[in-house]
C-alpha positions as CSV (number, residue, x, y, z in Angstrom):
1,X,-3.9,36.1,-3.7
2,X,-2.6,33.6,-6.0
3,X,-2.4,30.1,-4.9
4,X,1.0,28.4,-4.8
5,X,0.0,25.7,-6.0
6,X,-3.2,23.9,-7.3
7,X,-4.2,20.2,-6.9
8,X,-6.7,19.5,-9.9
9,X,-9.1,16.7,-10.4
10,X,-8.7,15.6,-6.7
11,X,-11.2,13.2,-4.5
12,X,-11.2,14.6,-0.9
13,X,-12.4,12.6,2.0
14,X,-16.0,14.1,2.7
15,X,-17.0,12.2,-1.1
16,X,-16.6,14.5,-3.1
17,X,-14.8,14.0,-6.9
18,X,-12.8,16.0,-9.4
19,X,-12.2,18.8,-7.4
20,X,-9.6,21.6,-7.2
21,X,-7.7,23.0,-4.2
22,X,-5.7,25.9,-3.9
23,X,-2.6,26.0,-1.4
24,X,-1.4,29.3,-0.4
25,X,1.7,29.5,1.9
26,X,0.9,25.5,2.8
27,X,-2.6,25.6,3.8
28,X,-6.1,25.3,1.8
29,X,-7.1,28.7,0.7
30,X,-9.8,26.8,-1.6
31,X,-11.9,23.9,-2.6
32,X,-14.0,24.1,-5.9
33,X,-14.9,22.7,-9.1
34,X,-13.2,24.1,-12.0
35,X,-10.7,26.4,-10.7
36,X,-9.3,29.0,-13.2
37,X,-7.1,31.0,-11.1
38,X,-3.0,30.8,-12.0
39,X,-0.8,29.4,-9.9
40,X,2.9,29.4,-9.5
41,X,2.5,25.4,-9.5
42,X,-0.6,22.9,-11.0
43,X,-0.8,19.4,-10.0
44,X,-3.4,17.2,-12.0
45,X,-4.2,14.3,-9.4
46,X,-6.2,12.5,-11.9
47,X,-9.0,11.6,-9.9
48,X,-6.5,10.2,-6.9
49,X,-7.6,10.8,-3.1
50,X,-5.8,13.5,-1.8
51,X,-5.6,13.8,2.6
52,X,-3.9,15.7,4.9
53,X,-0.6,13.9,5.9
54,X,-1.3,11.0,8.7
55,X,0.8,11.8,11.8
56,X,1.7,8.9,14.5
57,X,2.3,11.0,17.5
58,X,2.3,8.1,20.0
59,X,5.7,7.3,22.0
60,X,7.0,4.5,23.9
61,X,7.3,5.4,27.3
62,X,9.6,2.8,28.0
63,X,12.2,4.1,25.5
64,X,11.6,7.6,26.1
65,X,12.1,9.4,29.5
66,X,12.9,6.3,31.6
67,X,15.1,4.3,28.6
68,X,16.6,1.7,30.9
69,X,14.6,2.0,33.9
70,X,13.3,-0.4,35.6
71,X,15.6,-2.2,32.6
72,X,15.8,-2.4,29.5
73,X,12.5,-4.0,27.2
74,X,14.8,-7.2,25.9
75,X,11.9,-7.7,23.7
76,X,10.4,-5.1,22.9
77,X,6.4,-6.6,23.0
78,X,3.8,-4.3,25.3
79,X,3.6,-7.3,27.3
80,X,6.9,-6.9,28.6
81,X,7.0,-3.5,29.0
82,X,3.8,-3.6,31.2
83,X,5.3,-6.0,33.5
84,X,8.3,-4.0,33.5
85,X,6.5,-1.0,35.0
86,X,4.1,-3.1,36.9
């Protein structure tokens, strides 16, 4: 199948340099050295890291479910909100 899009001369983060990856339909079909495959897209990273996108899924409890309950966190520090909730 040929790759959307291929990422050239990319460092990944297991070490290893100046290699190519091949995206097909947003996920890595391929890592290697010197791909020669088409693609509808080529991206020369030029020796730059390249990492999966770095997702903060934390969420403040406080401000979520319970916004306002016991009352509001007028500061907005953890301290306070632990004292809030006891």
């Amino acid at each position: 199948m040929q790759p959307d899009l291929i990422l050239k001369n990319a460092n990944i983060a297991n070490g290893a340099t100046g290699v190519d990856i091949a995206v097909v339909d947003g996920k890595i079909a391929e890592i290697s050295e010197n791909l020669d495959v088409p693609a509808l897209e080529v991206i020369d990273c030029g020796g730059m890291l390249v990492s999966p996108p770095f997702v903060d899924s934390h969420f403040h409890m406080d401000a979520t479910l319970s916004l306002g309950l016991p009352r509001m966190n007028e500061s907005g520090t953890l301290l306070e909100g632990i004292a809030l909730w006891g």
